[in-house]
VEXDREN-2710 file (C-alpha; in Angstrom, 1 decimal):
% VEXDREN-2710
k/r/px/py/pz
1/UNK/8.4/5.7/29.1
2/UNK/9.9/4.3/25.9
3/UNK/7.6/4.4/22.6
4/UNK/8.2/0.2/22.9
5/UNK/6.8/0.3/26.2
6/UNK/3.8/2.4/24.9
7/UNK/3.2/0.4/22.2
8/UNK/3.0/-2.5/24.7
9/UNK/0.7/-1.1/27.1
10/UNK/-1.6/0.2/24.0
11/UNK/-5.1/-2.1/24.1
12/UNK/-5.6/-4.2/21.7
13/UNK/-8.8/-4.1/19.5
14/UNK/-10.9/-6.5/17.9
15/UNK/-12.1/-6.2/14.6
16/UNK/-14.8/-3.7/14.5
17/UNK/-17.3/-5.3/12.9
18/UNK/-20.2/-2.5/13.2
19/UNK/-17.2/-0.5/11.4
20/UNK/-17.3/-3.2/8.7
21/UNK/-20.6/-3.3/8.2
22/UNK/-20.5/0.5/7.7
23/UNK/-17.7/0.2/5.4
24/UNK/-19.4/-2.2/2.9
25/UNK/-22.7/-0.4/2.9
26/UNK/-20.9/2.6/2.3
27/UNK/-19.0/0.7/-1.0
28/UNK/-22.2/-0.1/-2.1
29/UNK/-23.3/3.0/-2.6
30/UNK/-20.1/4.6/-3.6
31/UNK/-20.7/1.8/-6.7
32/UNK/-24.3/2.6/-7.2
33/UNK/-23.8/6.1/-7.0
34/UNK/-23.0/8.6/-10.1
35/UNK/-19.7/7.3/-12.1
36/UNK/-18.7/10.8/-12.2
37/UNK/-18.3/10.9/-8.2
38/UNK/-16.6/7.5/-7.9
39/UNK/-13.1/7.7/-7.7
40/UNK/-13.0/10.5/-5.1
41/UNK/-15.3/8.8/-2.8
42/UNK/-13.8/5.7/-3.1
43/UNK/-10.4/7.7/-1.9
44/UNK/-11.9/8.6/0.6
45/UNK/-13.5/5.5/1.8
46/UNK/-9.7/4.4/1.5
47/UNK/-8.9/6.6/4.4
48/UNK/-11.3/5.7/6.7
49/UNK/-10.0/1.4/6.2
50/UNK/-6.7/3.2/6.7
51/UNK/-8.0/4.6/10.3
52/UNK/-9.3/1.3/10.9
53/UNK/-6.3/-1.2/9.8
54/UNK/-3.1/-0.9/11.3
55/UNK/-1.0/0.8/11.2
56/UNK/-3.1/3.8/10.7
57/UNK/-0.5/6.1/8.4
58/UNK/-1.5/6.4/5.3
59/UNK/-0.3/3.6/4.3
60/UNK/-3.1/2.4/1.2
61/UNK/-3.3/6.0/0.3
62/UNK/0.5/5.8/-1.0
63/UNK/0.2/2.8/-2.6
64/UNK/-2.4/3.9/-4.7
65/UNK/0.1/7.1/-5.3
66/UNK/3.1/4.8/-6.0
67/UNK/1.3/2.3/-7.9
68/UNK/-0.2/4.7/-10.9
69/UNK/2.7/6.6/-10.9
70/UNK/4.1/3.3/-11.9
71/UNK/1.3/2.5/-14.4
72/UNK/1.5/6.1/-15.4
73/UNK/5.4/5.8/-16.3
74/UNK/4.8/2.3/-18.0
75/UNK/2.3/4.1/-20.2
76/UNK/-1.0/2.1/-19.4
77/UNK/-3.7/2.9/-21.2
78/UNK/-6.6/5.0/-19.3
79/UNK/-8.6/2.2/-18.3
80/UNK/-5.8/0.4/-17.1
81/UNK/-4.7/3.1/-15.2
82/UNK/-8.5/3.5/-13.6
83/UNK/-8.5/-0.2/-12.5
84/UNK/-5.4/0.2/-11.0
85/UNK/-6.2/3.2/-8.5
86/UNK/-9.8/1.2/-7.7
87/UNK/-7.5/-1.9/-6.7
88/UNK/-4.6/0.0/-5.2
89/UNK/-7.0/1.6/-2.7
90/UNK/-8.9/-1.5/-1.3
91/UNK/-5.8/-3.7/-1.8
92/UNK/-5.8/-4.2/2.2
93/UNK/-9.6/-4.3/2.5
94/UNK/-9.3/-8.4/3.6
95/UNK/-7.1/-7.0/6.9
96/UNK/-10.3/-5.6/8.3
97/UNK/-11.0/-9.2/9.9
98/UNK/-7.6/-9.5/11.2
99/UNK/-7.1/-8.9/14.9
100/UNK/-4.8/-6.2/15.4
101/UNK/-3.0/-8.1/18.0
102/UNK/-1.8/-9.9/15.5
103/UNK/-1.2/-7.3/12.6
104/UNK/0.8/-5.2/15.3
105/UNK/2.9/-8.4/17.1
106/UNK/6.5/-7.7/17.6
107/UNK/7.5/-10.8/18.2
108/UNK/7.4/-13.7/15.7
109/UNK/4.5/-14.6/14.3
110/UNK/2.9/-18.4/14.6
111/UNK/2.0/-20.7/12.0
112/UNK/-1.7/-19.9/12.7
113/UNK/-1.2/-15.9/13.0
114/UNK/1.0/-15.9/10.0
115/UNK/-1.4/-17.9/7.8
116/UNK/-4.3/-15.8/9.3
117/UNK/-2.6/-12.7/7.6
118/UNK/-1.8/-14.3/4.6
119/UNK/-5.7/-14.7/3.6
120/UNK/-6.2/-11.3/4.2
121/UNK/-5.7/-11.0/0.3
122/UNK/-8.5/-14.1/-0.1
123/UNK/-10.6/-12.4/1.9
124/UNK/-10.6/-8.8/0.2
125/UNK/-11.2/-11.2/-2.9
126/UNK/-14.2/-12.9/-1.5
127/UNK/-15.4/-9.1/0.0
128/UNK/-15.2/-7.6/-2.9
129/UNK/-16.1/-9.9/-5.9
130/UNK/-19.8/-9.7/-4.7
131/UNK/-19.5/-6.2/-6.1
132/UNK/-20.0/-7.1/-9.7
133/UNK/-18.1/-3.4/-10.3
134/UNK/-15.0/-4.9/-8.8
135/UNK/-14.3/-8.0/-10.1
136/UNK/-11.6/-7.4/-12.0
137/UNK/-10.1/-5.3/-9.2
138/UNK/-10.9/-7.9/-6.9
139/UNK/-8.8/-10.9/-8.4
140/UNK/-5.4/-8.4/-8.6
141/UNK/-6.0/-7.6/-4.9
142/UNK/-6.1/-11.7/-4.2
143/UNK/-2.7/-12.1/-6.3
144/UNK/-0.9/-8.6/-4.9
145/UNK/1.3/-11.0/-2.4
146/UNK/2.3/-13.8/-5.2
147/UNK/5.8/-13.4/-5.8
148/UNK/7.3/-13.4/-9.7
149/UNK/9.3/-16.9/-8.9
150/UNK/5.7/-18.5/-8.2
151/UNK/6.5/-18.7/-4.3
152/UNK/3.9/-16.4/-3.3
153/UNK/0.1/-16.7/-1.9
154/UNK/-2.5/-17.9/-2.3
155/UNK/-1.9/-19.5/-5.7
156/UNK/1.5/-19.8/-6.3
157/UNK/1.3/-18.3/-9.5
158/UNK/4.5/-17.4/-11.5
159/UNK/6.1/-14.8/-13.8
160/UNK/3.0/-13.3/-16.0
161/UNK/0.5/-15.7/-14.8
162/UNK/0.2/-12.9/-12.1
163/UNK/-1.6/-9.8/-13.8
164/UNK/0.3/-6.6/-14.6
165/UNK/-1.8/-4.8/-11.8
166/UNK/-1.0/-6.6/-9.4
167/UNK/2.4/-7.0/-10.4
168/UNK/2.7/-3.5/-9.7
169/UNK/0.9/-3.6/-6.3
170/UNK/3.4/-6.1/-5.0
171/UNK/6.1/-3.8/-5.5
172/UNK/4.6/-0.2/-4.3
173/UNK/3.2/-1.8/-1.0
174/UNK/6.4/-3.8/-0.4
175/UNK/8.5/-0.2/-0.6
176/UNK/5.9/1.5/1.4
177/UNK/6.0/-1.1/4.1
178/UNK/9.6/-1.1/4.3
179/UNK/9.8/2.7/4.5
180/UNK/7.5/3.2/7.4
181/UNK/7.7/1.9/10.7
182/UNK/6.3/-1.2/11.9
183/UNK/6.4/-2.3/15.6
184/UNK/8.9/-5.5/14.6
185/UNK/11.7/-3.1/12.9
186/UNK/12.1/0.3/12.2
187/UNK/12.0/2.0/8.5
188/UNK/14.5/1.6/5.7
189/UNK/15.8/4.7/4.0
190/UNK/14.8/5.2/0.4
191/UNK/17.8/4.0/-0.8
192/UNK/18.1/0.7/1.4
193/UNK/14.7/0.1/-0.1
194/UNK/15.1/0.6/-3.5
195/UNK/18.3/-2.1/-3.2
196/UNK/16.0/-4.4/-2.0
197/UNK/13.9/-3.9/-4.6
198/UNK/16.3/-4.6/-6.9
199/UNK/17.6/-7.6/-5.2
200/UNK/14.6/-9.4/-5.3
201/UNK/13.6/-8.6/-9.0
202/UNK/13.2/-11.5/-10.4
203/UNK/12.6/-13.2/-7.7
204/UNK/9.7/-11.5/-5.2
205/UNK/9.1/-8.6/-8.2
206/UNK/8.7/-8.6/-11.9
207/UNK/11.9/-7.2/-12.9
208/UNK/10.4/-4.6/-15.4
209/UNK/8.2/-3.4/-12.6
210/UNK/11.0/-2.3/-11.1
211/UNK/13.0/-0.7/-13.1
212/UNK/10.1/1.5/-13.9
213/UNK/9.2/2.0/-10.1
214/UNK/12.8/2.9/-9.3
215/UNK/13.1/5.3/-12.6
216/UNK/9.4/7.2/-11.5
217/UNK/9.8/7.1/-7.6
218/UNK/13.4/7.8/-7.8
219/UNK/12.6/11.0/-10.3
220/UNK/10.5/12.2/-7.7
221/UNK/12.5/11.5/-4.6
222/UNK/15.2/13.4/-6.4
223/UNK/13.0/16.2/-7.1
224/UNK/11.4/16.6/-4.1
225/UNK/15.4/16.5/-2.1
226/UNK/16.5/19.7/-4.9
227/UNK/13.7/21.4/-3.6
228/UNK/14.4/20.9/-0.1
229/UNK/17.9/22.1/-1.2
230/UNK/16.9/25.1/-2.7
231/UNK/14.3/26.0/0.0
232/UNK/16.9/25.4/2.9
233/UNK/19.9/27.3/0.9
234/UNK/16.9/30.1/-0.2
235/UNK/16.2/30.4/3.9
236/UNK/20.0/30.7/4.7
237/UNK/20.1/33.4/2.1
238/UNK/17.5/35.4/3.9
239/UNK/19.0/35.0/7.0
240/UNK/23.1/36.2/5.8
241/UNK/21.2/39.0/4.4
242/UNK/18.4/40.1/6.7
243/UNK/19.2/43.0/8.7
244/UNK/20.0/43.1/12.3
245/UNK/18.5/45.0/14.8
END
């Protein structure tokens, strides 16, 4: 049996909502808790909405990863940077009401399915800004899908009317998305993403966004692929020169 036909055959879930309650109540006391503890249970609270949302890879954690590493290269200050990681991590928490029916259709979308996963960024605004902790974070998770030429949702806004944060958001889940998998078309390479990126800068993405996503994330792409290099040569080393018995 194919993957496709797997996929196919996979039930469908509704929104969990006693996993949603659990969720929030669980944010609650990750804010009221000890400032010291924050972060890494709010990273981990991130995991769990990943286990719940589809498509269940990661895909929120990286984000976050991609998105200070941006913030990190554009030289943000600390606080900045702190905001950023808070809002990277929940940026999806509005898809926890979204059937996953929908969120995992491979073929086209309707009118009311599409519009129902466009509020998903509304909705983690309206979640979330009744945390008085998060609402800054909350309004750059509402404006992480408006696009730099003001064609985006839910506002429309344009250029630098659309924060810096979120900004930034926009471009490290748009990369992620295209280099994973989805059930309506399979990943783009690195490189067929990063062309992408660059095609719509200025349109979809601030363009200095991505010059500094492309200069981090490429850095450490290229790292990562010399030591794959070295380990792969260091292993055929070992093997020319191993002794046979």
């Amino acid at each position: 049996m194919t993957t496709t036909q797997l996929r196919r055959r996979r039930v469908r879930r509704p929104p969990d909502v006693k996993a949603i309650a659990g969720l929030l109540e669980r944010l609650d006391g990750i804010l009221g808790g000890p400032t010291g503890r924050m972060l890494p249970r709010l990273r981990d609270l991130a995991r769990d909405v990943d286990r719940i949302v589809p498509y269940y890879d990661g895909h929120m954690i990286r984000v976050t990863f991609y998105s200070v590493a941006v913030g990190m290269n554009m030289k943000l200050p600390r606080e900045d940077l702190l905001t950023l990681e808070v809002a990277a991590l929940l940026h999806d928490f509005g898809k926890l009401g979204v059937e996953e029916a929908t969120l995992d259709k491979e073929e086209r979308l309707s009118d009311e399915e599409f519009a129902e996963i466009q509020h998903h960024a509304e909705r983690g605004y309206h979640i979330l800004s009744g945390f008085s902790q998060l609402s800054d974070v909350a309004g750059i998770i509402r404006d992480h899908h408006e696009r730099f030429d003001g064609t985006g949702y839910p506002a429309r806004k344009h250029g630098h009317d659309i924060s810096l944060l979120s900004r930034i958001i926009a471009v490290a889940d748009s990369y992620d998305a295209m280099t994973t998998s989805r059930p309506y078309r399979r990943r783009r390479t690195h490189e067929q993403a990063q062309d992408e990126l660059i095609r719509q800068a200025g349109r979809q993405f601030d363009p200095q966004v991505v010059h500094h996503f492309i200069d981090e994330v490429g850095k450490r792409k290229l790292r990562t692929k010399r030591r794959a290099q070295r380990a792969a040569r260091s292993r055929e080393q070992f093997i020319e020169f191993m002794p046979m018995f």
